[in-house]
DSSP file (Angstrom, degrees, kcal/mol; ACC not computed):
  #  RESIDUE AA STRUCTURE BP1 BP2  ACC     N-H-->O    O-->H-N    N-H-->O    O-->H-N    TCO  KAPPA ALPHA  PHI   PSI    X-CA   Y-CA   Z-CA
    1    1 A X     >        0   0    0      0, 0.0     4,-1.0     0, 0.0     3,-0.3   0.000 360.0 360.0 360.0 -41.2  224.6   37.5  159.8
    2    2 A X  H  >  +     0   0    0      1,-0.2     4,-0.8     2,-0.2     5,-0.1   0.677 360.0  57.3 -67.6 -20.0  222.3   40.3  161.3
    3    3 A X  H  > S+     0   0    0      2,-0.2     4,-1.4     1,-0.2    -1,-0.2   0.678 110.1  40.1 -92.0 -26.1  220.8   40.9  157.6
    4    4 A X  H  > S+     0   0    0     -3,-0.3     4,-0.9     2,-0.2    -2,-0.2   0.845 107.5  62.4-110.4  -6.7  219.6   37.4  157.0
    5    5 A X  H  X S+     0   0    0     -4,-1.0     4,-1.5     2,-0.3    -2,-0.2   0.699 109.5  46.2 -36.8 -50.9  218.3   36.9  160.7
    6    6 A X  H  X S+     0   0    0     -4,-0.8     4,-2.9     1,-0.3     5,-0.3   0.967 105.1  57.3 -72.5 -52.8  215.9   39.8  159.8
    7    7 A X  H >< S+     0   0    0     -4,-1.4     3,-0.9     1,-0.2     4,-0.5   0.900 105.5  51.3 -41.1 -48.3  215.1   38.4  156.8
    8    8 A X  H >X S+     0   0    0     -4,-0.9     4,-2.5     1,-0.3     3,-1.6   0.970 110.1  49.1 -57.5 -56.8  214.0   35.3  158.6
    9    9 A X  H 3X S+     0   0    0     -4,-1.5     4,-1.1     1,-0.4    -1,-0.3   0.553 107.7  51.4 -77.4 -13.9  211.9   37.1  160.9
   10   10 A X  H << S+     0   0    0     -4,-2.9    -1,-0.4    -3,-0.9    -2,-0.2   0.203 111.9  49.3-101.1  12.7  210.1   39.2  158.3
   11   11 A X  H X> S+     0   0    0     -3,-1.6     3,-1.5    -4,-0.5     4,-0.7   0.577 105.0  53.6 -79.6 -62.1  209.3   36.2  156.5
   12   12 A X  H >< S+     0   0    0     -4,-2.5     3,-3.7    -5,-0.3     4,-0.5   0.989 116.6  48.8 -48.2 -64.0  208.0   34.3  159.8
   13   13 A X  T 3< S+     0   0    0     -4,-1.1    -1,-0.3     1,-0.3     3,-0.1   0.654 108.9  43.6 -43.5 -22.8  205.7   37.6  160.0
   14   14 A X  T X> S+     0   0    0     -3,-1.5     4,-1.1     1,-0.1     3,-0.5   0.325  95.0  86.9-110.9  -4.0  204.6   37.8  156.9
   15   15 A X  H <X S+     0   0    0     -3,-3.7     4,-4.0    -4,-0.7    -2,-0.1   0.766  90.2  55.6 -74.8 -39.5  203.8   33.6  157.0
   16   16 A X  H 3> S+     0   0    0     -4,-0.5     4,-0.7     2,-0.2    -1,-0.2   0.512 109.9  41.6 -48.4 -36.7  200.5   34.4  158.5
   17   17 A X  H <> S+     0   0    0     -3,-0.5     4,-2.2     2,-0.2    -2,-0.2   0.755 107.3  59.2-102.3 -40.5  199.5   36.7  155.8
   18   18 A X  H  X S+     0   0    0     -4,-1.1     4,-1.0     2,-0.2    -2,-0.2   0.887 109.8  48.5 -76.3 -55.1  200.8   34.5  152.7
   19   19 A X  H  X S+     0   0    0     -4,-4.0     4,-3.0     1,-0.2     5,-0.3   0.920 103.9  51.2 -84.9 -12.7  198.6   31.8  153.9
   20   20 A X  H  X S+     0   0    0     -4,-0.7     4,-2.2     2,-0.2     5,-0.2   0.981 111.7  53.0 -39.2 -69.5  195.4   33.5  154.4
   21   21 A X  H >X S+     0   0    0     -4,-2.2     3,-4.1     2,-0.2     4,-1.0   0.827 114.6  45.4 -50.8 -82.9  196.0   34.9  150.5
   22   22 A X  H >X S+     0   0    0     -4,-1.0     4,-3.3     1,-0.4     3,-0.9   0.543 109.3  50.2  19.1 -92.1  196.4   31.2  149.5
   23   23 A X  H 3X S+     0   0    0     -4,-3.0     4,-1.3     1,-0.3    -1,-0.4   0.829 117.2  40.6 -50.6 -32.3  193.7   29.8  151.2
   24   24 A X  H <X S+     0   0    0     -3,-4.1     4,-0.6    -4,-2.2    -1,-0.3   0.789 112.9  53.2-108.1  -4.8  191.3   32.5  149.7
   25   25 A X  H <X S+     0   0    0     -4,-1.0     4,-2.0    -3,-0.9    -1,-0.3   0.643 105.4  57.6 -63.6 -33.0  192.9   32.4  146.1
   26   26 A X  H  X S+     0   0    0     -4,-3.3     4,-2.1    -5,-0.4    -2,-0.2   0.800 107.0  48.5 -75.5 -19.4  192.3   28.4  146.3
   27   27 A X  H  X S+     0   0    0     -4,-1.3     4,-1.1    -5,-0.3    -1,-0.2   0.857 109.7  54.2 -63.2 -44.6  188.5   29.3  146.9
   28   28 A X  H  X S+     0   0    0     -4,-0.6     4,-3.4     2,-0.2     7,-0.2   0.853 103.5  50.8 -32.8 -56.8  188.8   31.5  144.0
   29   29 A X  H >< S+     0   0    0     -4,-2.0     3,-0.6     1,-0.2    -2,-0.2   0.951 112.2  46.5 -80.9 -37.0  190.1   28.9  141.9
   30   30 A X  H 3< S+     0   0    0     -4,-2.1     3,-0.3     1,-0.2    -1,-0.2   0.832 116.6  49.0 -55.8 -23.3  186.8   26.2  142.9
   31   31 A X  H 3< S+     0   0    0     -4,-1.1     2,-0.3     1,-0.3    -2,-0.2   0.860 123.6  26.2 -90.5 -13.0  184.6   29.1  142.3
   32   32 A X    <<  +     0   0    0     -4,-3.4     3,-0.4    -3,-0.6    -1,-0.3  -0.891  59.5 179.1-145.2 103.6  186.2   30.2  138.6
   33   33 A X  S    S+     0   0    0     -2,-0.3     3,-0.5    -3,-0.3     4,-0.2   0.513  78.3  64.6 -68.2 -16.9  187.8   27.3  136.8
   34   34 A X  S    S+     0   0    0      1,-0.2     3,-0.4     2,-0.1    -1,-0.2   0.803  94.3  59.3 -79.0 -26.0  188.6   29.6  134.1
   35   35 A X  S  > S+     0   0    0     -3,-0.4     4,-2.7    -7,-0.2     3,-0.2   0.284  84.2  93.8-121.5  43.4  190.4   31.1  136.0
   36   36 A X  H  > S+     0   0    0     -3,-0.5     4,-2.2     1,-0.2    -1,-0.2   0.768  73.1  55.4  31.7-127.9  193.1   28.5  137.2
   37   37 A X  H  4 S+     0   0    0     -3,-0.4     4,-0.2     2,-0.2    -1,-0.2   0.348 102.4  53.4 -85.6  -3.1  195.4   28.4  135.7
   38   38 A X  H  >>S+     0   0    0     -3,-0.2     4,-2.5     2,-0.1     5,-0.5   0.800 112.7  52.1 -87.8 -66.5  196.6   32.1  136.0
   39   39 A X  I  X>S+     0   0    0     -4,-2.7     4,-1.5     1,-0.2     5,-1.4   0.837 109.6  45.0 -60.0 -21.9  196.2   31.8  140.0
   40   40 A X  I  <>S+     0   0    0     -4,-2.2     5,-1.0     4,-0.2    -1,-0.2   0.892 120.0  39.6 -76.8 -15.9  198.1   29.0  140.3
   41   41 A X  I  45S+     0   0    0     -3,-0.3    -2,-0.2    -4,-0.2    -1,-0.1   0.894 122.6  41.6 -68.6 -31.3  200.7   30.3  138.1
   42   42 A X  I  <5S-     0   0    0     -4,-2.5    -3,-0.2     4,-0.0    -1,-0.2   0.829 138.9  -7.8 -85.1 -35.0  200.5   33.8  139.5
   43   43 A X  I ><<S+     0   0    0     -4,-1.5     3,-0.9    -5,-0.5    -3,-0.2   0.598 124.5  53.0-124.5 -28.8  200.1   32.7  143.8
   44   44 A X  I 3 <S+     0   0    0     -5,-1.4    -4,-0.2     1,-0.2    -3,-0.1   0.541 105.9  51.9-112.3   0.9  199.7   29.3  144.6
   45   45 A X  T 3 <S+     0   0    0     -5,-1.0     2,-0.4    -6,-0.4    -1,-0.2   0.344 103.1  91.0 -96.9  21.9  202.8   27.9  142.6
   46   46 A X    <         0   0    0     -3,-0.9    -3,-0.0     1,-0.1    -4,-0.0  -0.865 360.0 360.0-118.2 143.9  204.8   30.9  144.8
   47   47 A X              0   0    0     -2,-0.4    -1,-0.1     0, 0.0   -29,-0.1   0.400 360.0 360.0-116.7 360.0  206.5   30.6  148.6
């Protein structure tokens, strides 16, 4: 129980961090269209 409680909470921490990369890989992808379909496959199809 104590093991997946931390896992939650190093997730919640790390939530912060994961959408900042997002957001600035989805900028990526309007500013190179070529290159897509490897960022969403590689970050923005990930949770």
């Amino acid at each position: 129980m104590a093991r997946s409680q931390s896992a939650r909470i190093a997730r919640a921490a790390l939530d912060p961090l994961w959408q900042s990369i997002r957001e600035e890989v989805a900028g990526d992808v309007e500013r190179e269209p070529i290159l897509a379909s490897f960022l969403h496959a590689t970050v923005l199809n990930h949770k």
